[in-house]
N, CA and C atoms as a LAMMPS dump frame, in Angstrom:
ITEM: TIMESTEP
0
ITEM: NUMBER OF ATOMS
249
ITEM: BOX BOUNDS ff ff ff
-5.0000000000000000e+02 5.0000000000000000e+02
-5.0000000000000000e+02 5.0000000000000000e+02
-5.0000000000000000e+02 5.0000000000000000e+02
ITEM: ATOMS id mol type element x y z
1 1 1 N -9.899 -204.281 -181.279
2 1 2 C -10.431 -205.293 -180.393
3 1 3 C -11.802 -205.734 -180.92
4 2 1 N -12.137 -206.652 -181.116
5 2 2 C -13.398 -207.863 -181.844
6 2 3 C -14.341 -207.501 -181.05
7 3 1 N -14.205 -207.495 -179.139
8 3 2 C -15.866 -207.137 -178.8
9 3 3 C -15.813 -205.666 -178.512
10 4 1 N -15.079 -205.061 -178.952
11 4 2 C -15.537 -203.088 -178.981
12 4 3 C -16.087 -203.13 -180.506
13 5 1 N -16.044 -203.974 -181.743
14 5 2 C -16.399 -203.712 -182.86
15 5 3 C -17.91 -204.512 -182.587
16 6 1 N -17.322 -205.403 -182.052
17 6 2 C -19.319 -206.174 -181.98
18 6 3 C -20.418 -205.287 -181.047
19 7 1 N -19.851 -204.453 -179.922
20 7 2 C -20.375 -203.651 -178.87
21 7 3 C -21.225 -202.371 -179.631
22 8 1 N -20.496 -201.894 -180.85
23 8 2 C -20.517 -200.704 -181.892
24 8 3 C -22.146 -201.475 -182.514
25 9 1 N -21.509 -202.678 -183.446
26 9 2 C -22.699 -203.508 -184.333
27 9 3 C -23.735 -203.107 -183.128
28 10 1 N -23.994 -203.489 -182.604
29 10 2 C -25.086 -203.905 -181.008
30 10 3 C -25.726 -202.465 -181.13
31 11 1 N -25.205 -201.737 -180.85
32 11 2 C -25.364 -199.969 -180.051
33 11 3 C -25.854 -199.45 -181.768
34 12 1 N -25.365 -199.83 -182.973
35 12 2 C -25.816 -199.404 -184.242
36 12 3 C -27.345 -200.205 -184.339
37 13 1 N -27.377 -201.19 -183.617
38 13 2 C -28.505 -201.528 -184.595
39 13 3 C -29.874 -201.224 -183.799
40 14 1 N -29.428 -201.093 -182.175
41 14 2 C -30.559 -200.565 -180.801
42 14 3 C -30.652 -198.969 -181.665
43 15 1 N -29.943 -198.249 -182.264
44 15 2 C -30.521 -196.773 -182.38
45 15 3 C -31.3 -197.237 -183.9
46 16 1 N -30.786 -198.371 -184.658
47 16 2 C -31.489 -197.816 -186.102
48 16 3 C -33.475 -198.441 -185.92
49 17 1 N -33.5 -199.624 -184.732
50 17 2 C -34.629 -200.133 -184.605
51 17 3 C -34.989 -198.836 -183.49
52 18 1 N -34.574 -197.746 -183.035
53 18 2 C -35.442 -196.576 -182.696
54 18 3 C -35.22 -195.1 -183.4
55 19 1 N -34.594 -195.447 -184.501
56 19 2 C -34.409 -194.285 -185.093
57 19 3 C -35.413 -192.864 -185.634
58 20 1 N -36.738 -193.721 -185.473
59 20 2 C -38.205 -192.699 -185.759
60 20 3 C -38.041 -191.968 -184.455
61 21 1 N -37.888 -192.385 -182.912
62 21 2 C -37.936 -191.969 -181.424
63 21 3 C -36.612 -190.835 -181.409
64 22 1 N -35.424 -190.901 -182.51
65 22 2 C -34.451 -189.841 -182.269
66 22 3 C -34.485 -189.349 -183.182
67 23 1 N -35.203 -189.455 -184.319
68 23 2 C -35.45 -188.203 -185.361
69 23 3 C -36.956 -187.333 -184.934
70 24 1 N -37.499 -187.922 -184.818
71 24 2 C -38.381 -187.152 -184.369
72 24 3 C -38.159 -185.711 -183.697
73 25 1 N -39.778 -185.214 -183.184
74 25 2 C -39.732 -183.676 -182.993
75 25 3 C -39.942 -183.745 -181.228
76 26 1 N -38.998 -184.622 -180.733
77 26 2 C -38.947 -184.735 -179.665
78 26 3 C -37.941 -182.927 -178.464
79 27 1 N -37.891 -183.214 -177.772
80 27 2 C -37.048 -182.385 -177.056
81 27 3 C -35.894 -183.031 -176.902
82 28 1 N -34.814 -182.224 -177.38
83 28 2 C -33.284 -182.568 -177.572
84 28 3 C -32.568 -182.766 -176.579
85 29 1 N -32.732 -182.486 -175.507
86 29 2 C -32.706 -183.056 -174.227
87 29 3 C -33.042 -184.427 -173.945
88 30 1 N -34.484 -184.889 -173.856
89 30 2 C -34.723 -185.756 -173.914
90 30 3 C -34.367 -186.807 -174.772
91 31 1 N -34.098 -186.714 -176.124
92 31 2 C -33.23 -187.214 -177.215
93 31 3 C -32.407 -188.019 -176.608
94 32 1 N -31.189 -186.932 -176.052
95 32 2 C -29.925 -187.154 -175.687
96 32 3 C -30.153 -188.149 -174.333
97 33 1 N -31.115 -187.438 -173.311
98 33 2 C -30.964 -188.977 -172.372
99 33 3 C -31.516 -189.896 -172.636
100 34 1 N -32.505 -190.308 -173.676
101 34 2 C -33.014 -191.449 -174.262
102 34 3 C -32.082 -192.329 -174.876
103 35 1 N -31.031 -191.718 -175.557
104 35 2 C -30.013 -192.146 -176.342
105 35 3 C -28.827 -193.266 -175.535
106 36 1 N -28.876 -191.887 -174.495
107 36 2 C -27.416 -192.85 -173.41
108 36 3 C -28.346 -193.472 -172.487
109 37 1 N -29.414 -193.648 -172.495
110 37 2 C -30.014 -194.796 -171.812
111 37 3 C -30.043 -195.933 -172.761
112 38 1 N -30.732 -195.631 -173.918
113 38 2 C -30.549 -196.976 -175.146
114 38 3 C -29.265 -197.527 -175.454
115 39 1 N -28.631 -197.034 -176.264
116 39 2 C -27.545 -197.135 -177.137
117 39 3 C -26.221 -197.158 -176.415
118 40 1 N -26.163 -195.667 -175.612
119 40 2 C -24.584 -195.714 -174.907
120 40 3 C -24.587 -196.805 -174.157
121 41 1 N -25.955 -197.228 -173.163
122 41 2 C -25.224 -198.468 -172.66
123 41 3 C -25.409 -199.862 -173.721
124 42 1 N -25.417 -199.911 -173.925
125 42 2 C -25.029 -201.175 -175.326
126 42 3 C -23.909 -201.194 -175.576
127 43 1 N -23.568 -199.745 -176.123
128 43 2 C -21.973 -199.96 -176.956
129 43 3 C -21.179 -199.748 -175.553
130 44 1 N -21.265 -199.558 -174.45
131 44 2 C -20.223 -199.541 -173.294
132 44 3 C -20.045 -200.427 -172.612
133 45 1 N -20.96 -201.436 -172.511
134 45 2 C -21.511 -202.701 -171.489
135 45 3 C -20.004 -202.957 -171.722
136 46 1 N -19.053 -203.476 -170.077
137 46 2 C -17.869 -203.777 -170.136
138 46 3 C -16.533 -202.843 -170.249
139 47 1 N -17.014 -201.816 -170.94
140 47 2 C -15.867 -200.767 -171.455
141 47 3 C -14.918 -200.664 -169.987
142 48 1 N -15.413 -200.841 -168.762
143 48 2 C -14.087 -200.447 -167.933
144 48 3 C -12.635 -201.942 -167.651
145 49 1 N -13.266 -202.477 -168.417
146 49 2 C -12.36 -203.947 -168.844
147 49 3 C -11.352 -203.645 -169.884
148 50 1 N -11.672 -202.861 -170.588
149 50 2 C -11.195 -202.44 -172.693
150 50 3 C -9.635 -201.726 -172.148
151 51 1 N -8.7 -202.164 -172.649
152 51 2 C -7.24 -201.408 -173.02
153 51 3 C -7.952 -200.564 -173.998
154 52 1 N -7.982 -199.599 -174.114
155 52 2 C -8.31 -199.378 -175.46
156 52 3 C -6.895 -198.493 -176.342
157 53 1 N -6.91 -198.933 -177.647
158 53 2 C -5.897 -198.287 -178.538
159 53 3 C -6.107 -196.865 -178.888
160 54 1 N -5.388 -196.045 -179.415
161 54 2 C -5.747 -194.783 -180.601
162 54 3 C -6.556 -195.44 -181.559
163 55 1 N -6.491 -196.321 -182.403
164 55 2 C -7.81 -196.86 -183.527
165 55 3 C -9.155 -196.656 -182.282
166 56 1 N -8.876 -197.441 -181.687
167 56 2 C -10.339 -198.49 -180.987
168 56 3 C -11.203 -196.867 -180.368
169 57 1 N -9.979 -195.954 -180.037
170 57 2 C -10.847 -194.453 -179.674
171 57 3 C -11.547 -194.213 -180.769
172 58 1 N -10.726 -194.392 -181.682
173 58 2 C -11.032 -193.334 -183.141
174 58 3 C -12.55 -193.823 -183.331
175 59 1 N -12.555 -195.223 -183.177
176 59 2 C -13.424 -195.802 -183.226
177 59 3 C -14.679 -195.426 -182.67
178 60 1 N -14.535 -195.668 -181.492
179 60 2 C -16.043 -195.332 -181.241
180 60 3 C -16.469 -193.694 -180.882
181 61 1 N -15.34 -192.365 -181.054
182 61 2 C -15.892 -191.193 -181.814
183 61 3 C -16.581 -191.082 -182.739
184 62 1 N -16.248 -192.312 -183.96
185 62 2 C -16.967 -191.701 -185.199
186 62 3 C -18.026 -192.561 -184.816
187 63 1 N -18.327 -193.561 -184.138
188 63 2 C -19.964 -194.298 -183.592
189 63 3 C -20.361 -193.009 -183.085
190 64 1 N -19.793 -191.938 -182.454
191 64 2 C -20.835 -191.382 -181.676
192 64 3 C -21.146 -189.905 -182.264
193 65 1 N -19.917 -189.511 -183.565
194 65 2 C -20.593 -188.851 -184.552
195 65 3 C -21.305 -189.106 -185.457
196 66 1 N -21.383 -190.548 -186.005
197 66 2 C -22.798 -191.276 -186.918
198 66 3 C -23.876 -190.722 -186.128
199 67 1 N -24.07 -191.267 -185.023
200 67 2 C -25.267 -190.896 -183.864
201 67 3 C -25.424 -189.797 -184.351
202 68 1 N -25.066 -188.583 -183.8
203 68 2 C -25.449 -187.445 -183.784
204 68 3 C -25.619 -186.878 -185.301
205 69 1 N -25.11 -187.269 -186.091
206 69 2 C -25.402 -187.228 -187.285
207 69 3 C -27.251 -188.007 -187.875
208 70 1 N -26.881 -188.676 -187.576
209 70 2 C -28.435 -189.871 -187.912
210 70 3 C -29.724 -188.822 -186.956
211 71 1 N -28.99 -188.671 -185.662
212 71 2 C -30.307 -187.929 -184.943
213 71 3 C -30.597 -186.463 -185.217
214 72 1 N -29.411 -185.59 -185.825
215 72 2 C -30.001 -184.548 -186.127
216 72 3 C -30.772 -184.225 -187.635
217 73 1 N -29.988 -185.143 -187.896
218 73 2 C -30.377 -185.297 -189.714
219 73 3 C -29.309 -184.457 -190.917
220 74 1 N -28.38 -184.146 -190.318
221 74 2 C -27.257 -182.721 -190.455
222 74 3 C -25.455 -183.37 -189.863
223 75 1 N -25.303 -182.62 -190.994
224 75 2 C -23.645 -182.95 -190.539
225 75 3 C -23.369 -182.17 -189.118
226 76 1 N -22.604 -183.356 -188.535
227 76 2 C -21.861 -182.556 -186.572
228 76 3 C -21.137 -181.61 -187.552
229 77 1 N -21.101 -181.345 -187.847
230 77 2 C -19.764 -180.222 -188.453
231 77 3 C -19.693 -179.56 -189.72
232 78 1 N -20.443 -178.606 -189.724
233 78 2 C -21.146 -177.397 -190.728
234 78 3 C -19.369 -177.212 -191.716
235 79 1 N -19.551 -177.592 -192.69
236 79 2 C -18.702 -177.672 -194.394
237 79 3 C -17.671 -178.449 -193.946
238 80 1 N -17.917 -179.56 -193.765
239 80 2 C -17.055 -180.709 -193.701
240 80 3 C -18.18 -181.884 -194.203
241 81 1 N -17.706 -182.654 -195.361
242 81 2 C -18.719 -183.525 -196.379
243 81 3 C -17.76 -184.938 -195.524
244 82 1 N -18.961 -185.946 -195.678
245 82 2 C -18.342 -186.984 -195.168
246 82 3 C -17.492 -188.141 -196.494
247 83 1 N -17.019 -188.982 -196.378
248 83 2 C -16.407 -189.637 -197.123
249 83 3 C -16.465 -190.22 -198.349
C-alpha cells in the first residue's frame, strides 16, 4: 500500500532529523516514550483505516527494527549481520 510506504518515509525522516535526542545518553525509557511520541505517531497517523497485508506487516517490523537499531547503535539481535 503507497500511503503505509509514504507513512514509513515520514516516521524515517522525523527520527533521522532527531537522531542526536535517541542516540544520546539519555534514559532508555525516556528514549522509548520520546520515540512513540515522535515517530510512532507519524508512521501510524490513519493505521486503523490500513487492510494491511503479510508484506505491508513485514514492513513496518523492519521500520521498527531500523529504529531500534539506529537508537541503540547495535544490532536488535546479537549474531545476526544485516543484509
Amino acid at each position: 500500500m503507497k500511503e503505509i510506504r509514504s507513512r514509513i518515509e515520514m516516521a524515517k525522516k522525523v527520527f533521522m532529523e532527531k537522531k542526536k535526542l535517541f542516540t544520546g545518553k539519555m534514559d532508555l525509557e525516556l528514549k522509548k516514550r520520546i520515540m512513540k511520541c515522535l515517530v510512532w505517531s507519524v508512521a501510524l497517523y490513519a493505521a486503523e483505516t490500513w487492510t494491511l497485508t503479510q508484506t505491508e506487516r513485514r514492513r513496518l517490523e523492519s521500520f521498527e527494527m531500523w529504529m531500534l537499531q539506529s537508537r541503540d547503535s547495535m544490532p536488535a539481535c546479537p549474531g545476526v549481520r544485516p543484509l
